[in-house]
C-alpha positions in Angstrom: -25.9 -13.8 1.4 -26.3 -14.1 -2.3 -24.0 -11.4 -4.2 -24.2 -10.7 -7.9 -21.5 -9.4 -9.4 -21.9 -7.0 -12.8 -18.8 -7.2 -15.1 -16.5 -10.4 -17.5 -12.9 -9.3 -17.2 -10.2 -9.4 -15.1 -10.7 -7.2 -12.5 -13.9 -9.0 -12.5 -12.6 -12.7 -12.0 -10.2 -11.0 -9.2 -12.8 -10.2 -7.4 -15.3 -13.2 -8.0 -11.7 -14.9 -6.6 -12.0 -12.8 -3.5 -15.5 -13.0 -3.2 -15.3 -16.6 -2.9 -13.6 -17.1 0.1 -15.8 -15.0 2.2 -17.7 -17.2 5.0 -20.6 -14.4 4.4 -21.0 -15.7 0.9 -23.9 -17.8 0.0 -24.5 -18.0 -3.9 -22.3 -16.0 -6.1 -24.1 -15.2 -9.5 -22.3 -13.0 -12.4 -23.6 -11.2 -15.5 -22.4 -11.7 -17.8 -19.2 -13.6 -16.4 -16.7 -15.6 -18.4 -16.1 -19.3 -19.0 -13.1 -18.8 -16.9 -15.2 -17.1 -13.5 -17.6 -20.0 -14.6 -15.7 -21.8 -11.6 -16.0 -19.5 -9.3 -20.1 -18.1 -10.1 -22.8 -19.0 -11.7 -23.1 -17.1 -15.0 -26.1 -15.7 -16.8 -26.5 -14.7 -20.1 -27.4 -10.9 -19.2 -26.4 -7.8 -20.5 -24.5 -6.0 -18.4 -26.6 -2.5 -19.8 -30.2 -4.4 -19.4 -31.2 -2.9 -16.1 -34.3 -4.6 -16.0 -33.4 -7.9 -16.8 -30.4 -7.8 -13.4 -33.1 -5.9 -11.2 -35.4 -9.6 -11.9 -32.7 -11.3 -11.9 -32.2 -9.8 -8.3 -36.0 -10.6 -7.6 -35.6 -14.1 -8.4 -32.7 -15.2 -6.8 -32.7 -13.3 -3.9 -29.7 -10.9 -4.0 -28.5 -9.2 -0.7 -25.7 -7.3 -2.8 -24.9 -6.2 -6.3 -21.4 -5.7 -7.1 -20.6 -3.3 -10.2 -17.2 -4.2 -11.9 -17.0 -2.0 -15.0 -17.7 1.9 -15.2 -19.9 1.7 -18.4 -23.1 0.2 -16.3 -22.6 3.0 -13.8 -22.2 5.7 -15.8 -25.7 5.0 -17.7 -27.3 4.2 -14.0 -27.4 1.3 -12.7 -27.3 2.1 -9.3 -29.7 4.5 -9.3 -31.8 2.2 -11.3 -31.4 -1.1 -8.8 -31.2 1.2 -5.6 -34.7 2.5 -7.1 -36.0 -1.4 -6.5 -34.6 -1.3 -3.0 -31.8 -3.5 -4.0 -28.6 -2.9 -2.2 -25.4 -2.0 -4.4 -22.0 -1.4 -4.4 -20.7 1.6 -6.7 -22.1 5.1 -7.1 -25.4 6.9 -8.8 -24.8 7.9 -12.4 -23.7 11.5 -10.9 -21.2 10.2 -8.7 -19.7 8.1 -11.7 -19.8 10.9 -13.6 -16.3 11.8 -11.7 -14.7 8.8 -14.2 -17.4 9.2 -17.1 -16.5 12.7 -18.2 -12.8 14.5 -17.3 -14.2 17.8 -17.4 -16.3 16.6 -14.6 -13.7 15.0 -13.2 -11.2 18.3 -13.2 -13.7 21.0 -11.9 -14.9 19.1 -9.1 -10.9 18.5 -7.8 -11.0 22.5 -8.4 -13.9 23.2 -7.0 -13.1 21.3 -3.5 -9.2 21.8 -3.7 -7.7 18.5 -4.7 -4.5 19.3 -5.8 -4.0 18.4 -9.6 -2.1 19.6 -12.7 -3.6 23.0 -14.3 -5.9 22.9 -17.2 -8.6 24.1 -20.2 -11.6 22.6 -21.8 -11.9 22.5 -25.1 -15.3 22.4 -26.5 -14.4 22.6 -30.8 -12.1 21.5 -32.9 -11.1 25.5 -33.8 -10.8 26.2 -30.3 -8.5 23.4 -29.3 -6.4 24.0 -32.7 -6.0 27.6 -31.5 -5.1 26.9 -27.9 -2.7 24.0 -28.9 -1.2 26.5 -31.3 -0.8 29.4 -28.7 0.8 26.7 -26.3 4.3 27.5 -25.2 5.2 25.0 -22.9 5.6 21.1 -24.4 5.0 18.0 -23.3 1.1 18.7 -22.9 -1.4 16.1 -21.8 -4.8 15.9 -24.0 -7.8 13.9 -23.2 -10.9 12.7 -24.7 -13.5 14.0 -22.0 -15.8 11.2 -22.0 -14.9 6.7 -21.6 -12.3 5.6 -23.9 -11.2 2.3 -22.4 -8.3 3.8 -20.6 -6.7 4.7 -24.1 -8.1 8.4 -23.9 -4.9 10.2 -22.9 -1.9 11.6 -25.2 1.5 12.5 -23.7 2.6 15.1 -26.2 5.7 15.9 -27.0 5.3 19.1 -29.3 2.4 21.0 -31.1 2.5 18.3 -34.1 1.5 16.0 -31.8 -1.3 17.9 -29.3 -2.8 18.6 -32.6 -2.4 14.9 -33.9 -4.7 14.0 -30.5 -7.5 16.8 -30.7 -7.7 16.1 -34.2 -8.4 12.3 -33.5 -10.5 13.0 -30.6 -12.4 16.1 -31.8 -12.6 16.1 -35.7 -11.9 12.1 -36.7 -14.2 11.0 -33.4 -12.0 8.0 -32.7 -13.6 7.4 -29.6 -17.4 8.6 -30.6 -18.7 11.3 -28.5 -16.4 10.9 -26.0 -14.4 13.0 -27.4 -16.5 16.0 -28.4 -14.4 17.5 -25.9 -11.0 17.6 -24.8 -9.2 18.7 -21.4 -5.5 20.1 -22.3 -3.7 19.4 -19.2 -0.3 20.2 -17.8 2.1 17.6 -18.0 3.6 16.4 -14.3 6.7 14.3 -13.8 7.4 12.0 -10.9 6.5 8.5 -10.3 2.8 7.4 -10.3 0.8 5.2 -7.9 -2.8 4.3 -7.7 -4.6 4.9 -4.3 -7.8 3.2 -3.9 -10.5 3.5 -1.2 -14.1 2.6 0.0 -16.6 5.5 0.6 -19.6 4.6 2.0 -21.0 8.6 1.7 -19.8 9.8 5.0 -16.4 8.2 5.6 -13.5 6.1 3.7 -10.9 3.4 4.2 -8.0 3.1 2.2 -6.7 0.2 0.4 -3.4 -1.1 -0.3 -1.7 1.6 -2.9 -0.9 -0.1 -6.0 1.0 0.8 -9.1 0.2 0.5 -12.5 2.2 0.5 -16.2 0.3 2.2 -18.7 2.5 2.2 -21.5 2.6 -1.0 -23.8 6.1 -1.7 -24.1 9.4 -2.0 -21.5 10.6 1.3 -20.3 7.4 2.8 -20.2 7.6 3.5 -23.9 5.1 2.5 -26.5 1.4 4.1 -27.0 -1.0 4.0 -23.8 -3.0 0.8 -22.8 -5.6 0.3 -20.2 -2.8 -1.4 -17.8 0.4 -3.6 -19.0 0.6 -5.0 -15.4 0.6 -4.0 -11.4 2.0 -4.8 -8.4 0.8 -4.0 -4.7 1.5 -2.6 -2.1 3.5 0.3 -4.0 6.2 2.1 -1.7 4.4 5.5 -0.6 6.2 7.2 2.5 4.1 7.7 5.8 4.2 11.7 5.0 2.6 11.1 1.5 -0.1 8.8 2.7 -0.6 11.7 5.6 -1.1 13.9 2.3 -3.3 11.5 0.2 -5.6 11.0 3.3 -6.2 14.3 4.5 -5.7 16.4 0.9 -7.2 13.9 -1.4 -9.4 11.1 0.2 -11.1 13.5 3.0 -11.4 16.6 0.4 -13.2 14.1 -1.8 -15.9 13.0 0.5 -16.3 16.5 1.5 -16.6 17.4 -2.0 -19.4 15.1 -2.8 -21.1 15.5 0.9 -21.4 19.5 0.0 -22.6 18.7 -4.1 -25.0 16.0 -2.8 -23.5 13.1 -4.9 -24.8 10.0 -3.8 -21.6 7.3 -3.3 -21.3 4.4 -1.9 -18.6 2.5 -4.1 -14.4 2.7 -4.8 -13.2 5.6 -5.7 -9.8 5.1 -7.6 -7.5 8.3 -7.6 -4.5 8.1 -9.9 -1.6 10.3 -8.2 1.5 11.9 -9.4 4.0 12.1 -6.6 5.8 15.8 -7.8 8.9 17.3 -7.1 5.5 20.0 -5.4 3.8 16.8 -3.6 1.4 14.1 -4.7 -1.4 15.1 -7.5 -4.3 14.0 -8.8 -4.2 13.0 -12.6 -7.7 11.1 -12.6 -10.6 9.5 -11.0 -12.3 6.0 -11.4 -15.0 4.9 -9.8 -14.3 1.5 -10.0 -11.9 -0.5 -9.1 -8.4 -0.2 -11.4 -7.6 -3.1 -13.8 -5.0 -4.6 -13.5 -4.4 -3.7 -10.2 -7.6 -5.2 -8.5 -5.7 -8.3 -10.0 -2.6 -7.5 -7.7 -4.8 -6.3 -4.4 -6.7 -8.9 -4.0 -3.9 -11.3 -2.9 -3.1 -9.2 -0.4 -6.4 -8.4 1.3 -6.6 -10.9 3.9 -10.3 -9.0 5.5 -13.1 -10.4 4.0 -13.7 -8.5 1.7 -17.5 -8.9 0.9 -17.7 -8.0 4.6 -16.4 -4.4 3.4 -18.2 -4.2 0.3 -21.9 -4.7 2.2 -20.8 -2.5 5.2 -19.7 0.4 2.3 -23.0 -0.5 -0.2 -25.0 -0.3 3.6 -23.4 3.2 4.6 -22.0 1.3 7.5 -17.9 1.8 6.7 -16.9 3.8 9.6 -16.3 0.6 12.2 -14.5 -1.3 9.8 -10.5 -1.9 9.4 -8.4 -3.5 6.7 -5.9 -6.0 7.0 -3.2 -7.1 5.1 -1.1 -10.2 4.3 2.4 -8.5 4.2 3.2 -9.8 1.3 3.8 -7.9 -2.2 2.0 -9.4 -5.5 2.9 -8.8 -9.2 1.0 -9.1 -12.1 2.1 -9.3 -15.7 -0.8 -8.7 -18.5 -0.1 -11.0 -21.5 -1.9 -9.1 -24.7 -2.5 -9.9 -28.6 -0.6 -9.0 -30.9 -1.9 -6.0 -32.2 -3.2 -3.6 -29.2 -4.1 -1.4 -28.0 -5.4 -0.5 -31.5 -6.0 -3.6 -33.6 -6.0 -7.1 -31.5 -6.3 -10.3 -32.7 -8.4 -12.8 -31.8 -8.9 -16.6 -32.1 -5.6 -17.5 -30.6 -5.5 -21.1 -29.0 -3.8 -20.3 -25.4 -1.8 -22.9 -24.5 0.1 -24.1 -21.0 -2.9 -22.8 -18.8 -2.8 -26.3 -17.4 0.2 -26.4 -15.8 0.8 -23.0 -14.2 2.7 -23.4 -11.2 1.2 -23.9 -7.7 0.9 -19.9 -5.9 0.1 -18.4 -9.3 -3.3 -17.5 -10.4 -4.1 -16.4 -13.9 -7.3 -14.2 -14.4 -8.8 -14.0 -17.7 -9.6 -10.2 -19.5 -10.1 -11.4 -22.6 -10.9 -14.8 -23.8 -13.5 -17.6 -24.9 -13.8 -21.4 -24.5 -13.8 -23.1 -27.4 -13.8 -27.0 -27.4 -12.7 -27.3 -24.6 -9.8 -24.7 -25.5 -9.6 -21.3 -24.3 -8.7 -19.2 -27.0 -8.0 -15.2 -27.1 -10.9 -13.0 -27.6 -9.7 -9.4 -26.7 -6.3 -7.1 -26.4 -5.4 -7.7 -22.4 -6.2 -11.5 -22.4 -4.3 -12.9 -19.5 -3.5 -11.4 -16.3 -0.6 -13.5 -14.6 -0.4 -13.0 -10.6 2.1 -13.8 -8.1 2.5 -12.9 -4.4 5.8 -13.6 -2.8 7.6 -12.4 0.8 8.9 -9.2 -1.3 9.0 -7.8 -4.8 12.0 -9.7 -6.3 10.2 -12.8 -5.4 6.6 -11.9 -6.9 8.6 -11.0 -10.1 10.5 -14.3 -10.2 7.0 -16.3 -9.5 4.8 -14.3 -11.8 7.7 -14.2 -14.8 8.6 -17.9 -14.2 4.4 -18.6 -14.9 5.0 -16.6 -17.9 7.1 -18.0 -19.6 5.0 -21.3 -19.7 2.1 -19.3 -21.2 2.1 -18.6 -25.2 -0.3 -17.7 -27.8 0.3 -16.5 -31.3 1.2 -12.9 -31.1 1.6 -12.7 -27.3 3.3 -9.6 -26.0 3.8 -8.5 -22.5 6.1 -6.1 -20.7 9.7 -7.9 -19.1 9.9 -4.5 -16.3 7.0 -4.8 -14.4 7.8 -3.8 -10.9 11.2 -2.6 -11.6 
């Protein structure tokens, strides 16, 4: 079958990568793709947003599936818009994305079909969150920008200076646009943190291999919040949690949007909490997570378009998934500068002579004369797979170290 697949970055050239080595695969095709997936697709020069110009594009070349990477095209509609044209997709309608697109959304619907997550307000002014922050009593408190803010949405803080530091940004300065126009105050849950991904075809789901993801920029989990520093999979869940996750998260969430009527068919991407009280739920995507699609995919050994058609067909509830055994690491190398000011135009050097059993996706950057250079804040996502953890690390550090751009920073703790 001919598959297009919607998205440029990392999780996208992960799963072109996959994608690749199914025997189901006829042509793979990707808008807008990178020079780097250029290897693995053909690219076009698309907008990922111009629903029109895919659903031809779909016409022309024949395309049994469409595979959505990034949340943005869902949230304004794609699916709706190419499931309109009879074309068959993977990832939900615009209400079902909805559950990444807005956090109030997001929140309610957990309380509404009893997920279990933290306790919380929506804010809907600057005056009312100033007054609410102000009458808080119990520090740190978690604020977030309601709407898509790249993953950098979300403020840990640590006493009332700060909670009002973050509603002011989101709510009066409009750092991130309209997504911000409101704000969820959220209580703040310690533990340790996993992400627990799974197909829904509508009716049913299968889980994927947990992963675990470190959001802060800098070692020891200190440092402002990125979009994903690096990943490894599987993550260490016990049996009795997984128990939980299945029958308290995943099965209350199709329930939830069986009884609303919300039409998915896509990966729904449910970052836990695992409390001192039992795993919580701190957010959706609907999508899936980057960088950790860069760590699971070396350890899906199904085919993996084979799962994506079956979920895009309604058609999950025969299917299995199997694994390799092993555990993968990733390490994000980023420019100097992010989360808030990258730079760009970085010649990346030693990308030819990265050791046998490593791949290196590309987030953010350009070919230039034959040269890749740095075009983004995540540009390099450097993946490993070994027999255990301590030999992922070793791989994907050891690749590492032959990698350097001007300005390159990356986390030395990932997976410890």
């Amino acid at each position: 079958m001919n598959v297009l697949l919607i998205g440029s970055g990392g999780r996208e050239h992960a799963l072109a990568w996959k994608l690749k080595q199914s025997p189901l695969l006829g042509k793979l095709y990707a808008i807008p793709g990178s020079a780097a997936m250029a290897d693995l697709a053909e690219c076009q020069a698309i907008g990922q947003e111009d629903f029109e110009g895919i659903s031809d594009f779909c016409a022309d070349k024949a395309i049994a599936l469409v595979v959505v990477g990034p949340e943005a095209p869902l949230a304004k509609g794609l699916a709706d818009f190419l499931a309109a044209k009879g074309i068959k997709v993977f990832g939900p309608s615009q209400k079902g994305a909805m559950l990444e697109a807005s956090k109030q959304f997001a929140k309610e619907f957990m309380d509404r079909n009893y997920l279990p997550t933290a306790g919380f307000s929506v804010l809907y002014s600057w005056e009312a969150a100033q007054d609410k922050i102000k009458a808080n009593r119990k520090y740190p408190v978690v604020i977030k920008a309601d709407g898509l803010a790249a993953g950098k949405g979300v403020r840990i803080c640590m006493d009332e200076a700060e909670a009002l530091a973050a509603a002011s940004d989101f709510m009066e300065k409009r750092i991130f646009g309209f997504s911000g126009s409101k704000v969820v105050l959220e209580e703040f849950l310690t533990g340790r943190e996993a992400s627990v991904m799974a197909l829904v075809d509508g009716e049913t789901f299968l889980m994927l291999p947990p992963a675990r993801d470190h959001k802060r920029l800098l070692d020891g989990d200190a440092g402002p919040n990125t979009g994903g520093m690096g990943a490894l999979c599987p993550a260490e869940i016990s049996k009795a949690d997984l128990e939980f996750i299945k029958k308290e998260v995943l099965q209350r969430f199709v329930d939830g949007i069986k009884k609303e009527r919300i039409s998915f068919r896509g990966v729904i991407y449910a970052g836990l909490m695992f409390t001192p009280e039992g795993p919580k739920v701190l957010e959706f995507n609907v999508r899936f997570g980057d960088p950790e699609a860069q760590a699971m995919m070396p350890v899906i050994k199904s085919d993996l378009l084979g799962l994506l058609d079956a979920c895009a067909g309604g058609k999950l509830g025969s299917k299995t998934i199997e694994v390799t055994g092993q555990t993968c690491v990733n390490v994000v190398l980023a420019s100097k500068g992010y989360p808030e000011s990258p730079e760009k135009g970085k010649e990346i050097k030693g990308l030819d002579a990265v050791p046998a059993g490593v791949t290196v996706f590309h987030s953010g950057s350009v070919q230039q004369d034959g040269k890749y250079l740095t075009h983004g804040g995540r540009v390099l996502t450097v993946t490993a797979a070994g027999k255990d953890l301590a030999e992922a690390r070793e791989k994907a550090y050891a690749a590492v170290n032959g990698i350097n751009f001007d300005g390159m920073q990356y986390r030395k703790d990932i997976g410890l």
